[in-house]
C-alpha positions as CSV (number, residue, x, y, z in Angstrom):
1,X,9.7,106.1,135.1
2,X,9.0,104.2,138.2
3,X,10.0,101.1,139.4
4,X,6.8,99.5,138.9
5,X,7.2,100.8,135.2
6,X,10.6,99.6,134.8
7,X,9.5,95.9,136.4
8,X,6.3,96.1,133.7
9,X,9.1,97.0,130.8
10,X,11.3,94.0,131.3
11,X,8.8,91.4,131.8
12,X,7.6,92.5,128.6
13,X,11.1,92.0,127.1
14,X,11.2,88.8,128.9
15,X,8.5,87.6,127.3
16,X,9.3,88.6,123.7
17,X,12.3,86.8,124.2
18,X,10.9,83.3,125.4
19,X,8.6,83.9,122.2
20,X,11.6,84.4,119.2
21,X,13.5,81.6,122.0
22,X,16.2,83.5,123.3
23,X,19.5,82.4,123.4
24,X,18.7,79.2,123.8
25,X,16.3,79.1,120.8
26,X,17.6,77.4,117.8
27,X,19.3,79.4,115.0
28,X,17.3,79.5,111.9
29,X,19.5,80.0,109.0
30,X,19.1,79.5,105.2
31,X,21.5,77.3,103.7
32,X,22.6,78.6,100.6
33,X,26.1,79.2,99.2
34,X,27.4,83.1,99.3
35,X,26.8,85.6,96.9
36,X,28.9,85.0,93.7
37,X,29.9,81.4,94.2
38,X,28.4,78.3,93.8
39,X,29.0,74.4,93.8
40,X,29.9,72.2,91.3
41,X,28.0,68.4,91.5
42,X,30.1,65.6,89.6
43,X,28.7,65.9,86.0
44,X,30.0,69.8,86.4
45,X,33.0,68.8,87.4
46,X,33.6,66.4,85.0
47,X,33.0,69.1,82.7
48,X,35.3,71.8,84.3
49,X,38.2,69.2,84.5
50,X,38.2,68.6,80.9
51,X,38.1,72.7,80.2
52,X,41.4,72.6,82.5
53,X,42.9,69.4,80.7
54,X,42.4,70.8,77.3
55,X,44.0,74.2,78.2
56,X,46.8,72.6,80.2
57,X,47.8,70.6,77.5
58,X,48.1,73.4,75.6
59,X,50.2,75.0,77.7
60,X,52.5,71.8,78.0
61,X,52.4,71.6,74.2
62,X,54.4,74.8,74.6
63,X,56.8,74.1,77.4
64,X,55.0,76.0,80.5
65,X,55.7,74.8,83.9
66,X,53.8,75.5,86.7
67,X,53.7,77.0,89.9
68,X,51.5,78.0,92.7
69,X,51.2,81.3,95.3
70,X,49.5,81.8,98.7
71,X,45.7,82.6,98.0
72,X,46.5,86.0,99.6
73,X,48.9,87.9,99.9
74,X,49.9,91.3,101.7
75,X,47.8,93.9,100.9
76,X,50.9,96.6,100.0
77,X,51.4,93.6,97.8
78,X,48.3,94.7,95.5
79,X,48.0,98.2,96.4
80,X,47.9,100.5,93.6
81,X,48.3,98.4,90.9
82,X,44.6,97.3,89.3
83,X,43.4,101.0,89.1
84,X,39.8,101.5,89.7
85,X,39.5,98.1,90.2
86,X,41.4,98.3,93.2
87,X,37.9,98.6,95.0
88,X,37.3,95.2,94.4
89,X,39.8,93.2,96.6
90,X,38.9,91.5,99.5
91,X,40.5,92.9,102.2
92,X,40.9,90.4,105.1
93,X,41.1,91.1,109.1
94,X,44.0,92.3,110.8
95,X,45.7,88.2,111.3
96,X,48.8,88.5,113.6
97,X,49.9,92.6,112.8
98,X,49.7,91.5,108.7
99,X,47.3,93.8,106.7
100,X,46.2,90.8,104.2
101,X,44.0,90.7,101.2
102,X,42.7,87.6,98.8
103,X,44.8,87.9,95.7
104,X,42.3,89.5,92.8
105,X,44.4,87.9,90.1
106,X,47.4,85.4,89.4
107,X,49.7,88.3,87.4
108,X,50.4,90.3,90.4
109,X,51.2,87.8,92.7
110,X,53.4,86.3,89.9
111,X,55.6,89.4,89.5
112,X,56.3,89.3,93.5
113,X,57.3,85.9,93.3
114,X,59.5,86.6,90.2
115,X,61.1,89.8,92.2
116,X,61.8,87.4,95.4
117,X,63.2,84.7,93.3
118,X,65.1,87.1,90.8
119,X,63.8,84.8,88.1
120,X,64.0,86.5,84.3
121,X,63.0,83.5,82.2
122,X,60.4,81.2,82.5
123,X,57.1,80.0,81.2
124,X,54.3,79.1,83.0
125,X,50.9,78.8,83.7
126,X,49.3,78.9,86.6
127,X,45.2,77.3,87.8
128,X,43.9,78.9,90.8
129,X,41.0,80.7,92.2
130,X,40.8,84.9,92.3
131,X,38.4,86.5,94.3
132,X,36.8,89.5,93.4
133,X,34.3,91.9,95.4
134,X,32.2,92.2,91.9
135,X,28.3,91.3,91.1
136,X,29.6,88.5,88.1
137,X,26.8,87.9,85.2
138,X,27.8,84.2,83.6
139,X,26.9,84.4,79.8
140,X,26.0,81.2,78.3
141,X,25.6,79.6,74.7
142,X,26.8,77.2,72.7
143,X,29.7,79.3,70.4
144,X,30.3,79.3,66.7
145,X,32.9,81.9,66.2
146,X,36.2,82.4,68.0
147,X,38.6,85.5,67.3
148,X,40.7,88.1,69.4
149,X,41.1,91.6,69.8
150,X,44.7,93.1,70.2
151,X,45.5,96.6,70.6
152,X,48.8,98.7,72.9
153,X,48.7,100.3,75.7
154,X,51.1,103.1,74.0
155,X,48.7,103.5,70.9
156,X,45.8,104.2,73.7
157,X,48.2,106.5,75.6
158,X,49.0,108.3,72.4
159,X,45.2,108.4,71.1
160,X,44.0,110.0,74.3
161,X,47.1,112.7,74.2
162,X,46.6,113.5,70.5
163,X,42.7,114.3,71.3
164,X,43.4,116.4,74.3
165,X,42.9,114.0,77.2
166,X,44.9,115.6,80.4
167,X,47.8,113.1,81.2
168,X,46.5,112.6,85.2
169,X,42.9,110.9,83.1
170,X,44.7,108.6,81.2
171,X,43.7,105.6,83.9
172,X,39.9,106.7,84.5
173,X,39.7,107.4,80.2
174,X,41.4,104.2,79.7
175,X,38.9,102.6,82.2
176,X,35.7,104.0,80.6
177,X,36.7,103.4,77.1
178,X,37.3,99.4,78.5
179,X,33.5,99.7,79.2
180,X,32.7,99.5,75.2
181,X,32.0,95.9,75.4
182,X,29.4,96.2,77.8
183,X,27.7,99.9,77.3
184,X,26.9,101.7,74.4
185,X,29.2,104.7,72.8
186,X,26.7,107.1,73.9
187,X,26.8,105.8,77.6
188,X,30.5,105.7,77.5
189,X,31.0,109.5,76.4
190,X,28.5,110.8,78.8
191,X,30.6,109.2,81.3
192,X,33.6,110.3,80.2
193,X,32.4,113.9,79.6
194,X,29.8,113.8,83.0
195,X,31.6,111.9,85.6
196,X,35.1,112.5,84.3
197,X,35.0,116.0,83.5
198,X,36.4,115.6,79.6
199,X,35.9,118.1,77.0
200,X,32.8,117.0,74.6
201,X,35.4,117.8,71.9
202,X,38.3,115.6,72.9
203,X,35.5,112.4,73.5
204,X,34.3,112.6,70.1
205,X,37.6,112.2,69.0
206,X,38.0,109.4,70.9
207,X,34.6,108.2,69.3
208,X,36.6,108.6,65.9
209,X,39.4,106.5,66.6
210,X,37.6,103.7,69.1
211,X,35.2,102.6,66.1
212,X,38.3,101.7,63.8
213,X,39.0,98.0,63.5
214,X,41.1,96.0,60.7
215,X,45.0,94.3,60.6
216,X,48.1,95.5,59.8
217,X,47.2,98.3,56.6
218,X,44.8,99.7,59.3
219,X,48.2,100.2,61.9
220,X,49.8,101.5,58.5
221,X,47.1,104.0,57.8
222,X,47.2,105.4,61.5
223,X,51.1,106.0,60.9
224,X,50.3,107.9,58.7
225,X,47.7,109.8,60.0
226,X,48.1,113.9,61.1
227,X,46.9,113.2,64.6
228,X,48.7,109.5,65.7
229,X,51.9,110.5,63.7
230,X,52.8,113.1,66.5
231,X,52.7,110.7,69.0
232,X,56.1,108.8,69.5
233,X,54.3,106.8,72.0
234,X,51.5,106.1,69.4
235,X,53.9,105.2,66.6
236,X,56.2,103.1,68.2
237,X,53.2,101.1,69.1
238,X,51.8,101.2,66.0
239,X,55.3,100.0,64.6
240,X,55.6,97.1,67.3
241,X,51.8,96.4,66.1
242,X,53.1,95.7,62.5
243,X,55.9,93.6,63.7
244,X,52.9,91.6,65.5
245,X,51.1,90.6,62.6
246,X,54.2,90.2,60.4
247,X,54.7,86.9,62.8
248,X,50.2,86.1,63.1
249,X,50.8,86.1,59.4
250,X,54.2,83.3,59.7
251,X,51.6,81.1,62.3
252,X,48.4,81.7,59.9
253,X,45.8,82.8,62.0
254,X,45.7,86.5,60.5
255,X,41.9,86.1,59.4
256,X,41.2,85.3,63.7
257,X,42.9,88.6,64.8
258,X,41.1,92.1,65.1
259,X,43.4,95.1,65.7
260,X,40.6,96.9,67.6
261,X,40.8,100.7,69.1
262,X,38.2,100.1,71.5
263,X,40.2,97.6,73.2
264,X,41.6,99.1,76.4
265,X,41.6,96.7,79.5
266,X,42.0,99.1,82.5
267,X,44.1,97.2,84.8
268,X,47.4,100.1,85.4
269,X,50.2,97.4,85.1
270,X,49.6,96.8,80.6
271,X,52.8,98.8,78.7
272,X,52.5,97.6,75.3
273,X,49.8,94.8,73.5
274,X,47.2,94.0,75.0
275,X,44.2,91.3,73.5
276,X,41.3,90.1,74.8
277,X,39.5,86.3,73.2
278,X,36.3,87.1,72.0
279,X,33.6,84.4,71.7
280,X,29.9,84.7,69.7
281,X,27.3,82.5,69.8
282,X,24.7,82.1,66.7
283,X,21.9,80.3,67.6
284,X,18.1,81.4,67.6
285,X,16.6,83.2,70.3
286,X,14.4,81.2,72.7
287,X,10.7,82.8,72.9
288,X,10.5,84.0,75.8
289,X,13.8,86.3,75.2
290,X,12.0,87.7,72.3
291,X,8.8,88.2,74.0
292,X,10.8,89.9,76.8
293,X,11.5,92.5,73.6
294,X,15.2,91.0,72.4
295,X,16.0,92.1,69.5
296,X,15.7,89.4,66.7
297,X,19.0,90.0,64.7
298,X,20.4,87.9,67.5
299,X,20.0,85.2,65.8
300,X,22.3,86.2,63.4
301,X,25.2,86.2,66.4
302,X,25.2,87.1,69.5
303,X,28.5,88.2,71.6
304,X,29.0,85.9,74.2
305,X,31.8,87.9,75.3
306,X,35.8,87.6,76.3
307,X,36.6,84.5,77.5
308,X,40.3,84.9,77.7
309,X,42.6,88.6,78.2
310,X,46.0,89.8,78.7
311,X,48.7,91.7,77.8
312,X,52.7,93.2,78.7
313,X,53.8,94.2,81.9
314,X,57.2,95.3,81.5
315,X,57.5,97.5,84.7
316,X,55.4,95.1,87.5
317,X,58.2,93.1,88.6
318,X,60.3,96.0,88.7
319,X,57.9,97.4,91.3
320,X,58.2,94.4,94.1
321,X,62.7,94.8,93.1
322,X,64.6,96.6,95.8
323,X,66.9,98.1,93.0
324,X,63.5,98.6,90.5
325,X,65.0,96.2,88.0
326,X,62.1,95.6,85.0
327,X,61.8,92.1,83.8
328,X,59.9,92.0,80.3
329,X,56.3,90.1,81.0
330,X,53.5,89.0,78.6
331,X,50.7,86.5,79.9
332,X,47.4,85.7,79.3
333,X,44.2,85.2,81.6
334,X,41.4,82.8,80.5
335,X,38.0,82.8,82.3
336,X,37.6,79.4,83.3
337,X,34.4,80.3,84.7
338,X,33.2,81.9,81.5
339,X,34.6,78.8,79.1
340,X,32.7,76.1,81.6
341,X,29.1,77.6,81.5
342,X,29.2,77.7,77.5
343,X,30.6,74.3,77.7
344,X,27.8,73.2,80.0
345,X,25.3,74.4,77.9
346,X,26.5,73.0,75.1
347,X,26.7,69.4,77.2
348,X,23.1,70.4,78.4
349,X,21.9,70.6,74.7
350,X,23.2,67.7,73.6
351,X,21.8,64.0,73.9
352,X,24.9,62.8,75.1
353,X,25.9,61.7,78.4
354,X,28.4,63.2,80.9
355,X,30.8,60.6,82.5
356,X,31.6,61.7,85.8
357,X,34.1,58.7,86.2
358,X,37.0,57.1,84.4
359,X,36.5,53.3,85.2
360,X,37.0,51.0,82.5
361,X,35.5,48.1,83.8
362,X,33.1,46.9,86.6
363,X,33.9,43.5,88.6
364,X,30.3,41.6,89.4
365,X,29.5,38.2,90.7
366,X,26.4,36.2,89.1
367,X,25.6,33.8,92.2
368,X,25.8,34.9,96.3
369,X,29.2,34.2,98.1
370,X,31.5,35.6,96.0
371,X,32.8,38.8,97.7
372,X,35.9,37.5,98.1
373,X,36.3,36.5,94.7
374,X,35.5,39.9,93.5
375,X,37.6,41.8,95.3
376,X,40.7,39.5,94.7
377,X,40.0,40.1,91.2
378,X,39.3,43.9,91.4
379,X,42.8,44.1,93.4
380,X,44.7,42.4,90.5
381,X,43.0,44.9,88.1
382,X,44.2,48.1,90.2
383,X,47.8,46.5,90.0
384,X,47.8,46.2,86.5
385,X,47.0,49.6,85.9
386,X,43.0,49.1,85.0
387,X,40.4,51.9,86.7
388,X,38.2,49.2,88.0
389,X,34.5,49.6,90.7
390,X,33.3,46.9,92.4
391,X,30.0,47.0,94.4
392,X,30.9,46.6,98.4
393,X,27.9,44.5,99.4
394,X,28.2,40.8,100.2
395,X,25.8,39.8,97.8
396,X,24.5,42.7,95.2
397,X,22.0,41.3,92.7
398,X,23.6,41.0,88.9
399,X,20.9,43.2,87.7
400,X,21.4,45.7,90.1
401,X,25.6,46.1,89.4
402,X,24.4,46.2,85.1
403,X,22.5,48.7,86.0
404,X,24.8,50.5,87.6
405,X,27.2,50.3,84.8
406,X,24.5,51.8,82.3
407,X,23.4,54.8,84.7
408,X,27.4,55.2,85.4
409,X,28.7,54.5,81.9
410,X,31.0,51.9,82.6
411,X,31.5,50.2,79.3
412,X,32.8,46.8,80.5
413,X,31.7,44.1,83.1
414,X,34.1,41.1,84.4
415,X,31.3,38.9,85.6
416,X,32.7,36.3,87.9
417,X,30.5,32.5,88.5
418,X,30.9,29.5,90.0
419,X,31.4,27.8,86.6
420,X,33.6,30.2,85.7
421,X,35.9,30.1,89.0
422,X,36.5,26.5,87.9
423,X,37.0,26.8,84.8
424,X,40.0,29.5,85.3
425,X,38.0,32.2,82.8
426,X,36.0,35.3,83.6
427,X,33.3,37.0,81.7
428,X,33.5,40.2,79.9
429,X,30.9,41.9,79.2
430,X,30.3,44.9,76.8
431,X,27.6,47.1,78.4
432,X,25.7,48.3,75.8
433,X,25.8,45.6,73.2
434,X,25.0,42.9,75.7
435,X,27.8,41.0,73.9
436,X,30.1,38.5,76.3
437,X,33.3,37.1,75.9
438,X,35.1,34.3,78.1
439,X,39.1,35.5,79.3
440,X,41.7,34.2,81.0
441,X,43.1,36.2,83.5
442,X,45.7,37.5,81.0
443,X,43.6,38.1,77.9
444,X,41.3,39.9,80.5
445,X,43.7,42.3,81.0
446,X,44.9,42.8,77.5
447,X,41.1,43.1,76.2
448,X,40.5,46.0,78.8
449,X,42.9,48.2,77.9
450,X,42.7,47.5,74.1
451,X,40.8,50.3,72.8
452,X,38.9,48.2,70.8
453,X,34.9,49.6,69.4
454,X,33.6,47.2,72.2
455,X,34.6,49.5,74.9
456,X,32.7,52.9,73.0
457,X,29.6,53.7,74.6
458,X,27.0,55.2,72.0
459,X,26.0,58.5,73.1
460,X,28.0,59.1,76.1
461,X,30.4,62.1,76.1
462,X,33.5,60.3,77.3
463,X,35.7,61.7,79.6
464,X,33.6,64.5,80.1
């Protein structure tokens, strides 16, 4: 190529640079949020705090504590103990010569910090973000029926040994067979005998066992059965399994427990029970669904799928202690994420409001020139304990501060005058009866926080 050529080559470049702008052309970008996350406007959230406020005081209501963890965490820290999930961590760059990754669940990182801390006893819970390198579906629906599946780790181990599963495909079986809630029986045994390399024979004994389901005779009847009996693994679990539902039968909740053979969960750290919350929906298809060829016994309930899962880790603390110490572990995992989309579509479906606030009571003026007034009296509120808004501008227009009450669903409004300034009272005013009552200063207070029908709000979903 000659000069010339070369000269002729770059202006062209040149030129196709001034015409996309170059590096000093501005950056066109799509704002969007990334893949698998999303943000959450104040009716959501209102929403999503009352999911965590119910399941917190449920945790309180049985003496959990709480504590928190780094969001990530070494990555030896995780290493080798999710299994095939392992492929799903985010692994982050090389920060300061520490091979990091974002912590892909709360259990893990909960068994270092027991190790470090050589705790052996304590209960807690723990609310936090995960982060998982996984393409998430949300399910949604409004549910009817709520019941768990509980199975053991040892019965599994001893199921897939009595049917000829080689011990080193325990962890990839196990892991297939944990697929059952999402594929069909036939997809699952062509992966187990295709990918895996299983014997036809041994997966359709698997089959066998998998589609049992019942309570404790059914953990009775596999003790005694030619197969499972072999197993000591097997048949101490199904022991330990009786024992289980000896004490569901003490609390009375027998008839919302499954003992279920399918259930595998194929995280490597589960030795012993493991259970998954199950929720189903039963409400009818919408039409385009079934024109999209969904199959109309939907309607008669439709899995909406686990919303909560865990089990016991006996041996993962043992794995962060210098001297391989176990600890005995048993936790749960709920999927807040999961729990908040049925609950939005059930808010969605209904009439009712969503209060995004908690304020009890609005301070307005009726007449111009009363800022002062209304802040003095919105300060006096705060110190006595009352959630209280007041509009910022000098002079907002009464109208305008009511209405903001209705669209906010404030239920009360202390309406300040110039009559009223001298005559030492202040209006109250219950939002959605149009109803007002003169106070004093003290009564104010004292009707506020009385929980009186004045301060209900007819369809509004209070608090959240």
């Amino acid at each position: 190529m000659t000069v010339s050529q070369i000269d002729e080559e770059v202006a062209k470049l040149l030129k196709l640079k001034a015409q996309i702008g170059g590096d000093e052309g501005k950056h066109q970008f799509t704002l969007k949020t990334a893949k698998g996350t999303r943000d959450y406007n104040p009716k959501q959230m209102a929403i999503r705090e009352r999911v965590f406020n119910t399941i917190i005081r449920c945790f309180k209501r049985h003496g959990a504590e709480t504590i928190d963890t780094p969001v990530f965490e070494l990555k030896e820290t995780l290493t080798g103990k999710y299994g095939e999930d392992s492929k799903l961590i985010y692994d982050l760059k090389d920060q300061g010569g520490e091979l990091l990754s974002l912590r892909y669940d709360l259990t893990v990182p909960f068994a270092r910090y027991l190790a470090m801390n050589k705790i052996t006893n304590i209960k807690r819970y723990h609310i936090a973000k995960v982060y998982r390198r996984d393409n998430p579906a949300m399910t949604r629906g409004r549910y009817r029926e709520f019941y768990q599946c509980v199975n053991d780790r040892r019965i599994l181990d001893g199921m897939f040994a009595v049917c000829g599963v080689p011990d080193d495909k325990f962890r990839t079986i196990c892991s297939t067979v944990d697929k059952l809630d999402k594929m069909s029986w036939e997809d699952v045994k062509s992966e187990m005998v295709n990918e895996k390399g299983l014997s036809e024979e041994a997966a359709d004994q698997i089959g066998q066992y998998v589609s049992m389901q019942g309570g404790m005779d059914l953990a009775e009847r596999l003790l005694q059965d030619a197969k499972m009996s072999q197993s000591k693994q097997a048949c101490a679990g199904l022991t330990d399994m009786k024992q289980l539902f000896s004490y569901l039968q003490l609390f009375q909740v027998t008839d919302k427990v499954v003992f279920d053979l399918s259930l595998a969960r194929g995280l490597d750290y589960y030795t012993g029970v493991i259970y998954e919350a199950i929720l189903t929906q039963n409400c009818p298809v919408n039409v385009s669904a079934t024109q999209n060829g969904v199959d109309e016994k939907a309607e008669e309930g439709v899995s909406v799928g686990s919303v909560a899962g865990g089990g016991r880790y006996d041996g993962l603390v043992g794995m962060f202690d210098p001297k391989g110490r176990k600890v005995p572990c048993v936790g749960v995992s709920i999927g807040i994420e999961r729990v908040f989309s049925i609950m939005e579509q059930k808010a969605e479906a209904s009439a009712r409001k969503v209060r995004t606030t908690e304020t009890q009571v609005m301070v307005a003026s009726a007449q111009k020139n009363l800022l002062n007034e209304r802040l003095r009296l919105t300060a006096e509120l705060w110190n006595a304990g009352i959630k209280t808004e007041v509009m910022y501008k000098k002079n907002p227009k009464l109208l305008s501060q009511l209405q903001h009450c209705e669209d906010s669903g404030i239920p009360l409004v202390a309406i300040l005058g110039e009559q009223e300034l001298k005559d030492g009272v202040v209006k109250l005013r219950t939002v959605h009866s149009r109803e007002e009552v003169s106070h004093t200063h003290n009564s104010l207070f004292t009707s506020v926080w009385s929980p009186s029908p004045l301060v209900t709000i007819p369809g509004t979903l209070g608090g959240c």
